[in-house]
C-alpha positions in Angstrom: -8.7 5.3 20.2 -4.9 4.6 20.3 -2.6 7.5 21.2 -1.0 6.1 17.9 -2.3 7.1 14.6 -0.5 5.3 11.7 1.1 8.2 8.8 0.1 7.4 5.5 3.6 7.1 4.1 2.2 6.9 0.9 0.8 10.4 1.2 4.6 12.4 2.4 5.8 14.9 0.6 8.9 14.0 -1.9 11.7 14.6 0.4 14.3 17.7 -0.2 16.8 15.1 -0.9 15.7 14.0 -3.9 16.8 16.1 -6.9 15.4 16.4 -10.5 16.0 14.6 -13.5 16.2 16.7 -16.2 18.5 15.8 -19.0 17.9 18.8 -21.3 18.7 21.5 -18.3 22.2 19.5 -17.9 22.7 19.9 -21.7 21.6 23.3 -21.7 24.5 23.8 -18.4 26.9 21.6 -20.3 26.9 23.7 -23.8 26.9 27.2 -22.1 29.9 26.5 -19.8 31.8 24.7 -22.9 30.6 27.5 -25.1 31.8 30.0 -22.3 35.6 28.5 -22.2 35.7 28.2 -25.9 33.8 31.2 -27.6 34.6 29.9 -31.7 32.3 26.6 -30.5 29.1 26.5 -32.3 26.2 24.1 -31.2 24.0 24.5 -34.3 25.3 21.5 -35.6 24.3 18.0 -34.2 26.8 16.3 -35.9 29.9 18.0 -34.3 31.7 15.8 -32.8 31.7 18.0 -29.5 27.5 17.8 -29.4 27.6 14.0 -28.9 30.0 13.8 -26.1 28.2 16.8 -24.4 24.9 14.7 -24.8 26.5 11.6 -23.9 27.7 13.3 -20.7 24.7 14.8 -20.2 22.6 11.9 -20.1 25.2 9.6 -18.0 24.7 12.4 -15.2 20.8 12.3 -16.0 21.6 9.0 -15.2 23.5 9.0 -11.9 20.8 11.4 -10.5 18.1 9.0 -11.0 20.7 5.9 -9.3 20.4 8.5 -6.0 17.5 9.1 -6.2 16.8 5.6 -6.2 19.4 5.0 -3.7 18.0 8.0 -1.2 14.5 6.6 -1.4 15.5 2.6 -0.8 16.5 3.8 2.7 12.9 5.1 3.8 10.6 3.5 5.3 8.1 4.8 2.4 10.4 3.5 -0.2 12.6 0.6 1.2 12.3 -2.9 0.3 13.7 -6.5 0.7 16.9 -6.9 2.9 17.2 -2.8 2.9 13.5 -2.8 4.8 14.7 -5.4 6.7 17.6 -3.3 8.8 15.4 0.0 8.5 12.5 -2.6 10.5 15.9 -3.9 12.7 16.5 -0.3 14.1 13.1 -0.7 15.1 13.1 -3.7 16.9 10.8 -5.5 14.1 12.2 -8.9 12.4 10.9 -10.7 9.1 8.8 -13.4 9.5 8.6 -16.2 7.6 7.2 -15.5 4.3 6.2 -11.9 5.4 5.7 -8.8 2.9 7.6 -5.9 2.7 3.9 -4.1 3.2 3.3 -5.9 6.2 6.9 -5.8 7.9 6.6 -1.8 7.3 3.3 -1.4 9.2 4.7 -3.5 12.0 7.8 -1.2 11.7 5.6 2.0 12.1 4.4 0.5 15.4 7.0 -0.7 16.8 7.2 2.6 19.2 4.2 1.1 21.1 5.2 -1.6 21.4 7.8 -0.1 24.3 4.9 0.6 26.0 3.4 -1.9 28.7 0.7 0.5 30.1 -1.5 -1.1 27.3 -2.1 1.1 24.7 -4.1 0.1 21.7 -1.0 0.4 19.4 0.9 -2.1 21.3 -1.5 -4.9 21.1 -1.6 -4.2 17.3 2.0 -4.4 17.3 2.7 -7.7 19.4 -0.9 -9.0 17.6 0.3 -8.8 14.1 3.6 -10.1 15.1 2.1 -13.4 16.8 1.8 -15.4 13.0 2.3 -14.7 9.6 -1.0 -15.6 8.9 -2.6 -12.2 10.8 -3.8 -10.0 7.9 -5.4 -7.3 10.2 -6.3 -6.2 13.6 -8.2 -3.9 15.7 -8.8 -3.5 19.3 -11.1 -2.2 21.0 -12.7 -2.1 25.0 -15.9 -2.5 25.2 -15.4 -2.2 29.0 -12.9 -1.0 31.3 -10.3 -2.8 31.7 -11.6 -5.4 28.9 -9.7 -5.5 26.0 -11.0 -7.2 23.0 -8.3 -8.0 19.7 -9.8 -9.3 16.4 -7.6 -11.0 13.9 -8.5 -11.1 10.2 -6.4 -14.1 8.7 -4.6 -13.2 5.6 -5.6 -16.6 4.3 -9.2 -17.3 2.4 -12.1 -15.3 3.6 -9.9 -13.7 6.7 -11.7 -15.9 9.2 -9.2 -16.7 11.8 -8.9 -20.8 12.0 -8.2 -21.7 16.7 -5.1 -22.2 15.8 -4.3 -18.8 14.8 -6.6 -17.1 17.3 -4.5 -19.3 19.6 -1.3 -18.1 18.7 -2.2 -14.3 18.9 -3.9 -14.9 22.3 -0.6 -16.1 23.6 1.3 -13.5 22.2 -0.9 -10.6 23.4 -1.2 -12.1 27.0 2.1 -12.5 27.7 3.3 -11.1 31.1 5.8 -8.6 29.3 3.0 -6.9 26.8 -0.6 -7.4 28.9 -1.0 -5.4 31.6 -1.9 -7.2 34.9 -5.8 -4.8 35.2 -6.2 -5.9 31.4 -8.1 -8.9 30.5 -7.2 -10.0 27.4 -9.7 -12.1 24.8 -8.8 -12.7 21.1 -11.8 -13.5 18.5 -11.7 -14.0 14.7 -13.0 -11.5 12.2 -16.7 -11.4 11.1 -16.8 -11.6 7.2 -19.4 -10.1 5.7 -19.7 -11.3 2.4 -20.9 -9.5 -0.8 -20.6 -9.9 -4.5 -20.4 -7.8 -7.0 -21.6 -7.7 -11.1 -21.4 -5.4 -13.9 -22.3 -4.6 -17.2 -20.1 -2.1 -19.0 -20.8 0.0 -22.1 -17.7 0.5 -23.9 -17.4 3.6 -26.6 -16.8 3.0 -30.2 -12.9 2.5 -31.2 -11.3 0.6 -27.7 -10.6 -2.7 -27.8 -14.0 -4.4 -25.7 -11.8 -6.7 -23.9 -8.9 -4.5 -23.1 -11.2 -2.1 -21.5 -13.2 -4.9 -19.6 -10.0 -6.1 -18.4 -8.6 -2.8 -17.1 -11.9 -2.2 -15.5 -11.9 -5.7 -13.7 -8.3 -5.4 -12.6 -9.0 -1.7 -11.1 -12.5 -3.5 -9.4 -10.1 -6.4 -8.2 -7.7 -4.0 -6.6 -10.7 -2.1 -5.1 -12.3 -5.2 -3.4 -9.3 -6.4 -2.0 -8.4 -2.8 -0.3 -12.0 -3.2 1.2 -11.0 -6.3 2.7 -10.1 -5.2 6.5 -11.2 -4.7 9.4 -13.6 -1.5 9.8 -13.5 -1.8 5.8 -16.0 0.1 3.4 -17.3 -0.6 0.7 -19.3 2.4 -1.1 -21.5 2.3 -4.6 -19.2 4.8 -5.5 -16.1 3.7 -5.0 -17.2 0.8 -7.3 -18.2 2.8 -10.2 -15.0 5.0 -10.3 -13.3 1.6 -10.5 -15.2 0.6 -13.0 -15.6 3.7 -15.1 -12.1 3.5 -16.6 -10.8 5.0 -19.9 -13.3 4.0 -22.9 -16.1 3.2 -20.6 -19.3 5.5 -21.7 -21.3 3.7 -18.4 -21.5 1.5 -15.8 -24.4 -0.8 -14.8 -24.0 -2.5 -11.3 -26.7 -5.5 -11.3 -24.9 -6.7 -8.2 -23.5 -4.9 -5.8 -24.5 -3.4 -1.9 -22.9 -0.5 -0.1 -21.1 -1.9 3.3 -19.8 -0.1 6.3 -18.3 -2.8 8.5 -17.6 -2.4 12.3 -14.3 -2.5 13.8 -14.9 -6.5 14.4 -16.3 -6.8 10.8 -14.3 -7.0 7.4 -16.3 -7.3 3.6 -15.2 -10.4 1.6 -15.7 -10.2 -2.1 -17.1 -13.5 -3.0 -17.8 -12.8 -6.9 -17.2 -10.3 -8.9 -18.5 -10.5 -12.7 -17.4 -7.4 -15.3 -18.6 -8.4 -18.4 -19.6 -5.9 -21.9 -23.3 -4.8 -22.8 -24.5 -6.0 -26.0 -24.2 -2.6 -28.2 -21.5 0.0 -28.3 -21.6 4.0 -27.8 
């Protein structure tokens, strides 16, 4: 295990900064200080003239608290994206590459702090292996020996099986005199796939639309497959129902599927998936 364990940015707390958007409240603040300074005003009307310019104002400052709130957030890690990710990532000693995602660039962000490190710790390989090519999807290191280290590259491209040329690149990068310690011997090997496919038949309740609902259902399966798609990745029955079980579904028949717990070397590949409607309708 790394001394490194990667926060779910996804799963912080809102920060304090951020402050609510609540037009009505700043209506409701607006009238009472106006009514305050000028006790012969009366709000019951909508048309008066003073009503529409305390709504306008009210809403323009509705609107300015959402701009900073936008604003606050583009400069978190959690949040940022494009060229602002791109100087948060520079304080971190973490560059673009070519073609890279903001997802990806803010993972290699998070672990950039081990990469200072050149005692070896699991963290840093991550970092200077994800960092080798573009192409590197996922990683995981492990030693199944002392002093053994072992890095496994998925490839972000096809199945995830690393082409040499890739494994190549990353074993150059991670045995480089400035990131391998000299006790550490280094080997690089591309991810084993395990592949899997998945079908199934949906009963959809009177009144949705059939195809809308298979649709939503196949995107949310799509979406699940491809999070499975790592290294150490699961895929459970369960997770594949709840995909699949969306609004207007009444059940869910999976004629194809398996449950998979790959190892740390190991990452499922979805290589069909069928969603298609039963014959009769709830």
């Amino acid at each position: 295990m790394s001394r490194f364990d990667a926060i779910d940015l996804a799963r912080l707390l809102a920060p304090d900064v951020l402050q609510a958007v609540d037009f009505e409240a700043e209506l409701s603040v607006l009238l009472d200080e106006f009514s305050a300074r000028y006790p012969e005003f009366s709000a019951a009307l909508e048309s008066e003239p003073v009503m529409k310019l305390t709504e306008t104002v009210a809403y323009r400052t509705a609107l300015k608290v959402a701009a900073f709130n936008d604003g606050a957030r583009s400069l978190m890690l959690a949040h940022a994206g494009g060229t602002t990710l791109d100087h948060i990532a520079a304080a971190m000693g973490t560059a673009r590459q070519e073609g890279e995602a903001d997802d990806s660039l803010r993972a290699r962000a998070q672990l950039a702090w081990e990469a200072l490190s050149t005692a070896g710790p699991t963290g840093a390989y991550v970092y200077h292996a994800l960092s080798a090519d573009p192409r590197v999807r996922d990683v995981s290191v492990t030693s199944p020996v002392p002093g053994t280290v072992a890095v496994t590259v998925l490839s972000a491209e096809g199945d995830g099986s690393a082409p040499a040329d890739l494994v190549a690149a990353v074993e150059a990068k991670v045995n480089a005199d400035d990131v391998r310690p000299l006790t550490d011997t280094v080997a690089v090997q591309s991810a084993e796939v395990i592949p899997y496919g998945v079908a199934a038949v949906l009963t959809i309740a009177d009144g949705p639309d059939p195809e809308v609902v298979r649709a939503t259902a196949a995107g949310r399966l799509a979406a699940t497959v491809a999070a499975a798609h790592r290294l150490g990745g699961t895929v459970s029955l369960s997770a594949l129902y709840a995909a699949l079980h969306v609004e207007g579904v009444r059940s869910v028949d999976l004629t194809e599927a398996q449950a998979i717990a790959a190892e740390d070397h190991q990452a499922p590949w979805c290589t069909s998936s069928s969603v298609t409607v039963g014959g009769g309708h709830v």
